[in-house]
N, C-alpha and C positions, 0 to 999 in steps of 0.2 A: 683660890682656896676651894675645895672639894669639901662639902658634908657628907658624912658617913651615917649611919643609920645611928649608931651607938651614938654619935657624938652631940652634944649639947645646941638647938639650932639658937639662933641670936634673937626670934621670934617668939612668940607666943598668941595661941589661939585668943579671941578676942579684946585683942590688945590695940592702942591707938599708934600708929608712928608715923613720921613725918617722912617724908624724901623728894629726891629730886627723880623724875623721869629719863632715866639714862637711854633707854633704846627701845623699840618696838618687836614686837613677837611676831609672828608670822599671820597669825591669830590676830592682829592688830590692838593687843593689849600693851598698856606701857609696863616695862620693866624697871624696876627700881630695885635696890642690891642694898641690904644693911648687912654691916661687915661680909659683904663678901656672897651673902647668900639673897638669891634671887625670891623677887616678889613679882607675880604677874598683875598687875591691876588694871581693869577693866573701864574705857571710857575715861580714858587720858591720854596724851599726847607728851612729845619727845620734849623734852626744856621746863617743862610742867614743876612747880615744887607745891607736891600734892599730899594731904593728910587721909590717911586708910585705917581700914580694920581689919586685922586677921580674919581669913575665914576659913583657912582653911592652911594647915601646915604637914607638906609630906616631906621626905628624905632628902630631897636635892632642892624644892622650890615650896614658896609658899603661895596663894592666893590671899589678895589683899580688896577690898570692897573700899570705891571711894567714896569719903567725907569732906572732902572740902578740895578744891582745887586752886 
């Protein structure tokens, strides 16, 4: 599923959410996807089910800051 600028993202800036580490960036950050839309999160790894904070939400991805791994 593709976010659009207009359309609603599933995140929100400092906000707490949970997920599992689905894949790694190039950038060596883990990737985590809530409904569909991408979270880059910094200093975690693939298999990881990790708790973050928004810190940051643009048009296609957000960054996520971890709290608890």
């Amino acid at each position: 599923m593709s976010y659009r600028f207009n359309m609603k993202k599933p995140v929100e800036l400092d906000k707490e959410y949970e997920a599992e580490i689905q894949d790694m960036s190039r950038r060596g950050d883990g990737i985590a996807k809530i409904e569909g839309f991408i979270i880059f999160v910094p200093n975690t790894k693939q298999g990881e089910h990790v708790k973050f904070k928004i810190t940051r939400v643009g048009n296609r991805f957000a960054i996520g800051e971890l709290l608890q791994a």
